[in-house]
Biopython code that builds the backbone (N, CA, C, O; Angstrom):
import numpy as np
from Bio.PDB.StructureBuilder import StructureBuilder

atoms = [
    (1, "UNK", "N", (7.096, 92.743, 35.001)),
    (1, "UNK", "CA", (6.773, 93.920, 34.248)),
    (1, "UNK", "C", (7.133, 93.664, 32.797)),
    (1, "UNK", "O", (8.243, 93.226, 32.496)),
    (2, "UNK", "N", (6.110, 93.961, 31.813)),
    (2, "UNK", "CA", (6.285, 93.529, 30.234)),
    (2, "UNK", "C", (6.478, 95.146, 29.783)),
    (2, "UNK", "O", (5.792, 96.093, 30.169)),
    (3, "UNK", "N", (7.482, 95.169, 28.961)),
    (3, "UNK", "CA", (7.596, 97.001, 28.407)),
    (3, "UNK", "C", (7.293, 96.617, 26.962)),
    (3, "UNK", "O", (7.567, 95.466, 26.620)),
    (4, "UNK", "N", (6.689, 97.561, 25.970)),
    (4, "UNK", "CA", (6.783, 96.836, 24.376)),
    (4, "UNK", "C", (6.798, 98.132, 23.935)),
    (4, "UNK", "O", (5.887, 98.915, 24.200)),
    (5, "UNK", "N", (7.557, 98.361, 23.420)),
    (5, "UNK", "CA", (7.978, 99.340, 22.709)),
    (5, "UNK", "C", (7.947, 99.293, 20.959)),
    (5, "UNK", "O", (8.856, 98.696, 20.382)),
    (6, "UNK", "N", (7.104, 99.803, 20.353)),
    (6, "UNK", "CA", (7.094, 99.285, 18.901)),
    (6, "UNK", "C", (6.768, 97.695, 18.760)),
    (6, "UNK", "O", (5.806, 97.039, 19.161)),
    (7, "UNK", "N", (7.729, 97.392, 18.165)),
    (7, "UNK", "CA", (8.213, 95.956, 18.039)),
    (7, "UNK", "C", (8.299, 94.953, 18.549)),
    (7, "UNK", "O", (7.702, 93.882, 18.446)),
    (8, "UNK", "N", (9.674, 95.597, 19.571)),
    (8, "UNK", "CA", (10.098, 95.115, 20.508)),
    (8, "UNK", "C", (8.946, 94.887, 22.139)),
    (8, "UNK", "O", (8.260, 95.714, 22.740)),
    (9, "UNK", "N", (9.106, 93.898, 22.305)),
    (9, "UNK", "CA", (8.478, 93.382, 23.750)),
    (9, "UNK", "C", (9.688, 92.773, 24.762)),
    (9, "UNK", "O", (10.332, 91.847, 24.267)),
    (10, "UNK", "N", (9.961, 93.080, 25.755)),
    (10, "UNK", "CA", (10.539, 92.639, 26.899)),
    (10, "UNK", "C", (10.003, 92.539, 28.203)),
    (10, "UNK", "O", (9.248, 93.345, 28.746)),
    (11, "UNK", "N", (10.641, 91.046, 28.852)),
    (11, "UNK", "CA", (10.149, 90.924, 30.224)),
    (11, "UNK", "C", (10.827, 91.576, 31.351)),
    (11, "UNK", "O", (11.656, 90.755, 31.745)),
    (12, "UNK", "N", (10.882, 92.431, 31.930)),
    (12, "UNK", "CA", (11.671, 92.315, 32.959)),
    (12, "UNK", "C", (11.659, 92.394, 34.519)),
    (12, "UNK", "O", (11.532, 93.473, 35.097)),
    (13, "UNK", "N", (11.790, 91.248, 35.152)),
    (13, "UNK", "CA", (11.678, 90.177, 36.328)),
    (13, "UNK", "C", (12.000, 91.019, 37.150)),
    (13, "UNK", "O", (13.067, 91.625, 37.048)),
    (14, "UNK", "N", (11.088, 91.241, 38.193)),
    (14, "UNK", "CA", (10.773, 92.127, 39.323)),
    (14, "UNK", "C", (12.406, 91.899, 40.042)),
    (14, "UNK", "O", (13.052, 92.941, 40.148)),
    (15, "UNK", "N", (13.053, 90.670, 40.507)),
    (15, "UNK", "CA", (14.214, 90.623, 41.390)),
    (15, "UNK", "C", (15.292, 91.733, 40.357)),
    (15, "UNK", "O", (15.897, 92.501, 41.105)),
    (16, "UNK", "N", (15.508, 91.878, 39.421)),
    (16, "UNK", "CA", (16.388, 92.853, 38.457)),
    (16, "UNK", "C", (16.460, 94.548, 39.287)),
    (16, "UNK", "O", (17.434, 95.298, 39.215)),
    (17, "UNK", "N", (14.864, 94.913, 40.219)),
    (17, "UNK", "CA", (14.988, 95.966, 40.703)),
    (17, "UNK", "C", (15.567, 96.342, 41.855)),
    (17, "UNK", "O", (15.876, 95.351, 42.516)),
    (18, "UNK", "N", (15.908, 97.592, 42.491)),
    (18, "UNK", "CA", (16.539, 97.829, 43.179)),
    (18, "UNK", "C", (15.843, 99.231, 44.096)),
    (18, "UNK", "O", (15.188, 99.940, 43.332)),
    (19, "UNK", "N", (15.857, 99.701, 45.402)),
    (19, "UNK", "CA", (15.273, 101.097, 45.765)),
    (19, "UNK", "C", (16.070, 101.976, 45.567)),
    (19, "UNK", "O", (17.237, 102.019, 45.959)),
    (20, "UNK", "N", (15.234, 103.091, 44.660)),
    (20, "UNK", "CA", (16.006, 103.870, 44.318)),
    (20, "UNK", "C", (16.048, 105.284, 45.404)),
    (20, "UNK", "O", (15.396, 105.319, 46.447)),
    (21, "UNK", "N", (17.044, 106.536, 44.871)),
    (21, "UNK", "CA", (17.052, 107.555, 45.827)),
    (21, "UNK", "C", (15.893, 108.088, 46.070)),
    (21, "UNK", "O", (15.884, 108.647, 47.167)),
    (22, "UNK", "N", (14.651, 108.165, 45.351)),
    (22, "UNK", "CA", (13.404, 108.969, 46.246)),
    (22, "UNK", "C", (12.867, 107.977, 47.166)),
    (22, "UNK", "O", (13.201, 106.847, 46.811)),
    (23, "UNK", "N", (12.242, 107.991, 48.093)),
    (23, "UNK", "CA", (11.449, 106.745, 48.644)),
    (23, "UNK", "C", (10.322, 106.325, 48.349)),
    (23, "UNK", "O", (9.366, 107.092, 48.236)),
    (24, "UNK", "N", (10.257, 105.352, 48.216)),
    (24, "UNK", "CA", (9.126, 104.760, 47.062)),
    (24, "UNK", "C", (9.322, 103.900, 45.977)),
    (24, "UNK", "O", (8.762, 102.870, 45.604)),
    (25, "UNK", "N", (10.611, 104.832, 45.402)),
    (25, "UNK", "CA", (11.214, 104.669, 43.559)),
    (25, "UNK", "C", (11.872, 103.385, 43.957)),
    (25, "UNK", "O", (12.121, 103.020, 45.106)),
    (26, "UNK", "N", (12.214, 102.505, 42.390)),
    (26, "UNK", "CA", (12.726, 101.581, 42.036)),
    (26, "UNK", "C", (13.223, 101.873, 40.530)),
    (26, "UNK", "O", (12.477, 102.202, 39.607)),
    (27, "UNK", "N", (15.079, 101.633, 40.423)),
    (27, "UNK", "CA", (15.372, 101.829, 39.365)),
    (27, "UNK", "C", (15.726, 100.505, 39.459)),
    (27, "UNK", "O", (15.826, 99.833, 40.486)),
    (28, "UNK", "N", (15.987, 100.033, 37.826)),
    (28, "UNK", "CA", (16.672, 98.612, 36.910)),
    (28, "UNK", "C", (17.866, 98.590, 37.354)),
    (28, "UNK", "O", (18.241, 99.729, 37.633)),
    (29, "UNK", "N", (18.830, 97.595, 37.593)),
    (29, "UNK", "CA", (20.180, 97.389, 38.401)),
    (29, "UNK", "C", (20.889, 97.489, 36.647)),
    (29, "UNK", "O", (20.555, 96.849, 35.649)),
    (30, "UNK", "N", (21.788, 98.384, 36.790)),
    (30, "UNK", "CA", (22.527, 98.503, 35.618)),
    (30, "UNK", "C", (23.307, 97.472, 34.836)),
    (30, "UNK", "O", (23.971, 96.637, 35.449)),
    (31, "UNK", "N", (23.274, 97.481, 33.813)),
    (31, "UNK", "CA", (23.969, 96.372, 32.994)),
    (31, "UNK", "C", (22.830, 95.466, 32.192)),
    (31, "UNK", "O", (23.152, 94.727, 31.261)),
    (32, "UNK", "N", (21.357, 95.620, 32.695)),
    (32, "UNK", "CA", (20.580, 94.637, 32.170)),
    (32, "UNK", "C", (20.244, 94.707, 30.736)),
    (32, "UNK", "O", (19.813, 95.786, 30.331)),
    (33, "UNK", "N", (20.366, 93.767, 29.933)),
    (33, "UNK", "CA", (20.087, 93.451, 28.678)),
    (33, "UNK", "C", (18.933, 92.307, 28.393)),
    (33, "UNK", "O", (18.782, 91.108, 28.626)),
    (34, "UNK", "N", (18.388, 93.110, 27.912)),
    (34, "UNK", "CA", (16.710, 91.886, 27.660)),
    (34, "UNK", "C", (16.218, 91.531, 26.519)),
    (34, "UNK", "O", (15.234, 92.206, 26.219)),
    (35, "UNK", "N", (16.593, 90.502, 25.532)),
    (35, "UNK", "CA", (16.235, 89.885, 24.234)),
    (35, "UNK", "C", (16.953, 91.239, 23.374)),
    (35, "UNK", "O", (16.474, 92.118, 22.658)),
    (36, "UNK", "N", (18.186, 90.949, 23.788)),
    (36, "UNK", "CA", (19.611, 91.452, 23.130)),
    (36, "UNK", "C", (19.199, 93.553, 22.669)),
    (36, "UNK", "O", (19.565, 94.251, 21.724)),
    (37, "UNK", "N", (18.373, 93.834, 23.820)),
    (37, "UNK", "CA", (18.344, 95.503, 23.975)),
    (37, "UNK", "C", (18.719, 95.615, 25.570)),
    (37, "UNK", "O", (18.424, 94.963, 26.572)),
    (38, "UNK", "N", (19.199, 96.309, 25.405)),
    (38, "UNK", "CA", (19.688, 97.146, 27.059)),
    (38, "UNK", "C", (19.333, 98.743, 27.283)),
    (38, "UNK", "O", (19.471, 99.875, 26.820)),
    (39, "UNK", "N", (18.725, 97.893, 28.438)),
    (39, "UNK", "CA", (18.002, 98.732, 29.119)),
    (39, "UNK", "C", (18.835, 99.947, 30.278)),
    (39, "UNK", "O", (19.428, 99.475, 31.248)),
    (40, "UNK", "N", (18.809, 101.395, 30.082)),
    (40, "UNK", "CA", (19.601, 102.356, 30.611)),
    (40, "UNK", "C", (18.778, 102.963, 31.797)),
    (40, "UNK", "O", (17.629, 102.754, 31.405)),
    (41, "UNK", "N", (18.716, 103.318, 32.485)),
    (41, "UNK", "CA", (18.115, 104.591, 33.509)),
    (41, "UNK", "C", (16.621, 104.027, 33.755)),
    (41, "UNK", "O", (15.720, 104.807, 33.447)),
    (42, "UNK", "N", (16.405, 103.296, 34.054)),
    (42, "UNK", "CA", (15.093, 102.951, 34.409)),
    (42, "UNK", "C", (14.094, 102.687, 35.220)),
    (42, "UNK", "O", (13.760, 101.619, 35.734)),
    (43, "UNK", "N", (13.540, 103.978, 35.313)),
    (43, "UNK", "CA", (12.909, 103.838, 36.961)),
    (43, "UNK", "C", (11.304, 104.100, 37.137)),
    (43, "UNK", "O", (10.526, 104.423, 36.239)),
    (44, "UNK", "N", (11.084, 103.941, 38.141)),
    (44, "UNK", "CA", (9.631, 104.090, 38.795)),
    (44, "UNK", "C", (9.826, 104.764, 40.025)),
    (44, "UNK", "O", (10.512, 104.619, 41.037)),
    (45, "UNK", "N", (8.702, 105.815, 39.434)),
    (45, "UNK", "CA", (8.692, 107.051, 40.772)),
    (45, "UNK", "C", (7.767, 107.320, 41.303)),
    (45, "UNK", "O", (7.079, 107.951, 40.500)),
    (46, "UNK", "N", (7.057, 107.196, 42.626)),
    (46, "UNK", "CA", (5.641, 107.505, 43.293)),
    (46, "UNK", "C", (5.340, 109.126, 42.824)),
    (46, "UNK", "O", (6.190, 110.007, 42.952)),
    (47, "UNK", "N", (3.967, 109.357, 42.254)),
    (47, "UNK", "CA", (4.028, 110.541, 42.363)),
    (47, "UNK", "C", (2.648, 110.826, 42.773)),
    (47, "UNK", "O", (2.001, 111.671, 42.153)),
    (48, "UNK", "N", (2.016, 110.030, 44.019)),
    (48, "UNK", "CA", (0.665, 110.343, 44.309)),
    (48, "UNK", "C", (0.135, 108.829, 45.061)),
    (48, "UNK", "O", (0.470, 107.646, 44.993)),
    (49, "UNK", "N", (-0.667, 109.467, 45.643)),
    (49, "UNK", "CA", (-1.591, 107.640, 46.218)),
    (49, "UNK", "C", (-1.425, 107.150, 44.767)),
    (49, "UNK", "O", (-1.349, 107.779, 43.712)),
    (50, "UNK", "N", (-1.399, 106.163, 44.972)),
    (50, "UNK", "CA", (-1.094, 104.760, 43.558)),
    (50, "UNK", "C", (-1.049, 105.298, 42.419)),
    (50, "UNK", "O", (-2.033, 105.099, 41.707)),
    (51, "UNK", "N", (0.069, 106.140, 41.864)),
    (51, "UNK", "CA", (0.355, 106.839, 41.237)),
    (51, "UNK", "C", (1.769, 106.811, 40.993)),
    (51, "UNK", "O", (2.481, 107.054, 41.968)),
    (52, "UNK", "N", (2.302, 106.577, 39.943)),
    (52, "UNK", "CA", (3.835, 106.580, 39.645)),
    (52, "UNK", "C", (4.581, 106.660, 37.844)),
    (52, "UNK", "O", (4.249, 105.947, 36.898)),
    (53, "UNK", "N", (5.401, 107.517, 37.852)),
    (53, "UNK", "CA", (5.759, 107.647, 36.611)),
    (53, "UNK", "C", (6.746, 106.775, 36.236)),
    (53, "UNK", "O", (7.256, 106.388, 37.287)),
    (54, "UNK", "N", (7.299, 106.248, 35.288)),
    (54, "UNK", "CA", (8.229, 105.604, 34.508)),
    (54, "UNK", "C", (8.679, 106.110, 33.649)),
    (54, "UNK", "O", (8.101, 106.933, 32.938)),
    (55, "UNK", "N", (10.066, 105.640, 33.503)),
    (55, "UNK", "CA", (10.691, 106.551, 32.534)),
    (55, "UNK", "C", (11.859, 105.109, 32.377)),
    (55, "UNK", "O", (12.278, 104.270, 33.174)),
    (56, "UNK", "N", (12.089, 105.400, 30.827)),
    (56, "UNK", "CA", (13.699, 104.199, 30.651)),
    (56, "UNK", "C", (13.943, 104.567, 29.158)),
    (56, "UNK", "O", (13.114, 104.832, 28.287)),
    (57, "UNK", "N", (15.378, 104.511, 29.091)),
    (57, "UNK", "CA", (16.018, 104.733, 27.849)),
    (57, "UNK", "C", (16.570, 102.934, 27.159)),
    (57, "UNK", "O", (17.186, 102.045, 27.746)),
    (58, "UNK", "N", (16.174, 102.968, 26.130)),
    (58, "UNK", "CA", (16.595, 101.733, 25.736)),
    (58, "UNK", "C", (17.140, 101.853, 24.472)),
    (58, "UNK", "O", (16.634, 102.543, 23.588)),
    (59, "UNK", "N", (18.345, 101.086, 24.330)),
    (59, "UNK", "CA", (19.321, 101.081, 23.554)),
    (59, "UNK", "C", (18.672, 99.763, 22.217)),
    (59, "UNK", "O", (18.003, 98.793, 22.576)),
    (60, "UNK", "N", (18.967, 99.965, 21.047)),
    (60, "UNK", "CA", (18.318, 98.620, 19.902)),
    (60, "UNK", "C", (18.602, 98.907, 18.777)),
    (60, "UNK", "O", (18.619, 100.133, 18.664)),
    (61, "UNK", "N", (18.880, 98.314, 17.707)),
    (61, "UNK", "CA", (19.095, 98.841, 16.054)),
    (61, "UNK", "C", (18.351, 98.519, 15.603)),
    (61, "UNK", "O", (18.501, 99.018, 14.488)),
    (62, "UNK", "N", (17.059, 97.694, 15.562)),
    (62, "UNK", "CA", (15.851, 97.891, 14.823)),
    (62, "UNK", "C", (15.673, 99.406, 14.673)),
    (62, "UNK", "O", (15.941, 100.240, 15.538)),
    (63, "UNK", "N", (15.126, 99.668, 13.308)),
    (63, "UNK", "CA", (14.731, 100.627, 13.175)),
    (63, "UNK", "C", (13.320, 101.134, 13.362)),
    (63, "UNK", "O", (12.411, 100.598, 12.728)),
    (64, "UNK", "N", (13.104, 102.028, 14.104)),
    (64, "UNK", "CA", (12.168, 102.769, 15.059)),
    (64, "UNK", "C", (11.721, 104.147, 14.001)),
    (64, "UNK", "O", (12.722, 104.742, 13.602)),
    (65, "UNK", "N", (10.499, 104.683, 13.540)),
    (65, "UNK", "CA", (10.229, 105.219, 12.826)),
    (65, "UNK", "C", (8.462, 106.043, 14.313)),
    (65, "UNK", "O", (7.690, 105.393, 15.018)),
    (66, "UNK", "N", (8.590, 107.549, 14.120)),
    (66, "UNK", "CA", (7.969, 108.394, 15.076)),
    (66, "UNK", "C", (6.823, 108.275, 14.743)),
    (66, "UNK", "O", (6.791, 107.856, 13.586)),
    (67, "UNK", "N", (5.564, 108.466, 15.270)),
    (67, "UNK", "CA", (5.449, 108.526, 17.094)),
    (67, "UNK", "C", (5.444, 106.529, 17.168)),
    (67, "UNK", "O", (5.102, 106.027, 16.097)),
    (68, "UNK", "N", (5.733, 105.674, 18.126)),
    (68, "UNK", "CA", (5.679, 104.534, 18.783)),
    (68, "UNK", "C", (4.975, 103.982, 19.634)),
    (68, "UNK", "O", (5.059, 104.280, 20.825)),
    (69, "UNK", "N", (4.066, 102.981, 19.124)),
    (69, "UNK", "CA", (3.431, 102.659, 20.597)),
    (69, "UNK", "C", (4.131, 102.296, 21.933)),
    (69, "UNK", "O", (5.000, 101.425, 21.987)),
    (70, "UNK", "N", (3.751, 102.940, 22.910)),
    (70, "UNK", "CA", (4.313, 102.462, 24.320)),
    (70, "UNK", "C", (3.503, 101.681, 24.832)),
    (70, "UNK", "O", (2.361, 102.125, 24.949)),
    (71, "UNK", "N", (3.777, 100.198, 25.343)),
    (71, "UNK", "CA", (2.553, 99.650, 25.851)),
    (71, "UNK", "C", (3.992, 99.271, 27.451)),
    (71, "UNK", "O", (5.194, 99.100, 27.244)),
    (72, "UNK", "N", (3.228, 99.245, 29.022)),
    (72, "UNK", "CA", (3.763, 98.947, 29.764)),
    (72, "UNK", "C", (2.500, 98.085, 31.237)),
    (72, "UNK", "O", (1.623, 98.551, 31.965)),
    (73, "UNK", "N", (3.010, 96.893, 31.067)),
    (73, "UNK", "CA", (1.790, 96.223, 31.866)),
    (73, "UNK", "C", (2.703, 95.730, 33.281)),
    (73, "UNK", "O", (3.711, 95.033, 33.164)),
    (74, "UNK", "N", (2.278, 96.121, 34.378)),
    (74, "UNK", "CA", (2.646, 95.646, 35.682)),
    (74, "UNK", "C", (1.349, 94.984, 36.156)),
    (74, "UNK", "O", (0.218, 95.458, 36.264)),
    (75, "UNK", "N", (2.027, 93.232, 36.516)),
    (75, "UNK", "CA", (0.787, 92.304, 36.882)),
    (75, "UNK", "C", (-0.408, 92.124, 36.085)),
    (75, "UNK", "O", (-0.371, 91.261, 35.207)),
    (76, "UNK", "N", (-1.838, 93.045, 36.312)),
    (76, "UNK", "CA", (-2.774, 92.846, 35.662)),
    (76, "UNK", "C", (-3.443, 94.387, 35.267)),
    (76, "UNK", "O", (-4.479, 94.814, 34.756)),
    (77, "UNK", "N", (-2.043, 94.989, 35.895)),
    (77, "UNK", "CA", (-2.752, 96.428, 35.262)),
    (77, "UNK", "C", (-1.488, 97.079, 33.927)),
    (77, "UNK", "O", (-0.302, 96.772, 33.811)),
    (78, "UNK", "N", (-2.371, 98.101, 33.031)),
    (78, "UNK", "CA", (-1.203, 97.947, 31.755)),
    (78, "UNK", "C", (-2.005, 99.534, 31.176)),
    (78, "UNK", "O", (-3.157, 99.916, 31.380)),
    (79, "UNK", "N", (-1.133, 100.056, 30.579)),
    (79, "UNK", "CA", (-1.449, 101.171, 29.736)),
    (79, "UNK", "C", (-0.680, 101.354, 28.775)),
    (79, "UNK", "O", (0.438, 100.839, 28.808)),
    (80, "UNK", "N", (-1.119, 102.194, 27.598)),
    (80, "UNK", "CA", (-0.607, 102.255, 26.513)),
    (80, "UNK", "C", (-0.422, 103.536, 26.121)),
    (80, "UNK", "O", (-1.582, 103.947, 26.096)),
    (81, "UNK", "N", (0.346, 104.540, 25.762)),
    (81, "UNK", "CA", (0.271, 105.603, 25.239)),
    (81, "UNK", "C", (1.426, 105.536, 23.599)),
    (81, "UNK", "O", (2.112, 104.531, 23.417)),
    (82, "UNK", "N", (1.458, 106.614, 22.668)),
    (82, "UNK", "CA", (2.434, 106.953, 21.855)),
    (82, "UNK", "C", (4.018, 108.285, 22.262)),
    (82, "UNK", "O", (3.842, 109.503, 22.255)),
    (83, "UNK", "N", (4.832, 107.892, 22.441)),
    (83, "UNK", "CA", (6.072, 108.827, 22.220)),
    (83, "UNK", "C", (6.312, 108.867, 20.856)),
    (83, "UNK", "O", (5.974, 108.166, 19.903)),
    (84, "UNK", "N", (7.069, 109.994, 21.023)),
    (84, "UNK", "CA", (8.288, 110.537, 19.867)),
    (84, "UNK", "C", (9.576, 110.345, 20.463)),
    (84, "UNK", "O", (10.029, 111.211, 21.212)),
    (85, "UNK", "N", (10.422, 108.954, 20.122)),
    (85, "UNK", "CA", (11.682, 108.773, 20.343)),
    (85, "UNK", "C", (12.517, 109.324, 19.592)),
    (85, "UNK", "O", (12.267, 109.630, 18.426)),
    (86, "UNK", "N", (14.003, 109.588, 20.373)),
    (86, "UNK", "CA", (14.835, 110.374, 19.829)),
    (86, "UNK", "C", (16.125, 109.210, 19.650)),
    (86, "UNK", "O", (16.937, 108.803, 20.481)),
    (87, "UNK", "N", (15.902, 108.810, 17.938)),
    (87, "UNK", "CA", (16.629, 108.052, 17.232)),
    (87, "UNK", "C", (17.624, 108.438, 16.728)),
    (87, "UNK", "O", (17.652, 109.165, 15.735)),
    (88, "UNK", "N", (18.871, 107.893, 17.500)),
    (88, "UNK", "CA", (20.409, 108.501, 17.083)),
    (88, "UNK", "C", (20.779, 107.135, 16.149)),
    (88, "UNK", "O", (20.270, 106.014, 16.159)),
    (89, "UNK", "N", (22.012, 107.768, 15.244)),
    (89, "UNK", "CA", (22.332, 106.695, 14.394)),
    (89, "UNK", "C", (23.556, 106.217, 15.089)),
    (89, "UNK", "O", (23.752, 106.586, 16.247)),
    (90, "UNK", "N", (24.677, 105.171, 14.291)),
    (90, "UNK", "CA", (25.305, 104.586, 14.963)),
    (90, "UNK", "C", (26.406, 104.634, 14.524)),
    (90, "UNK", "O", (27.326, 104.050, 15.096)),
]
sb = StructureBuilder()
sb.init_structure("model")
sb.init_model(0)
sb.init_chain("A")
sb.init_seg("    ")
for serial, (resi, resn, name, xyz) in enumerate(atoms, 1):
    if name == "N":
        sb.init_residue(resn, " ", resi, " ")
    sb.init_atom(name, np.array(xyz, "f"), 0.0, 1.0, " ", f" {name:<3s}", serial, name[0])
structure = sb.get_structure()
């Protein structure tokens, strides 16, 4: 799974996941850090025949300026939308 957030692009390697509490879901095993950002709460949730939401908080000091491209590609399928991240200082 490739996440790219702005700037930033990260890989992160299917064995890193774990089943999470809904059945179906898979969250990120905590602690993971990927091309020096770490990755918080990060999961995948069935919400329909082949249907599933994602959600992840990621920690980085590049500076991030609103709305951001979200690009997120699993295998050979990938979509892109824009958020409004909520940029705390440090």
């Amino acid at each position: 799974m490739t996440l790219k957030v702005g700037s930033f692009t990260g890989t992160i390697p299917a064995g890193l996941f774990q089943p999470g509490a809904v059945p179906g879901s898979l969250i990120l095993r905590p602690g993971i850090v990927i091309n020096g950002v770490s990755f918080v709460n990060v999961t995948i949730t069935p919400t329909g025949a082949n249907q599933y939401s994602f959600s992840a908080e990621i920690v980085t000091t590049p500076a991030t300026a609103n709305p951001v491209p979200v690009t997120l590609t699993i295998g050979d399928d990938s979509g892109t939308t824009s958020i409004t991240v909520n940029i705390h200082g440090t």
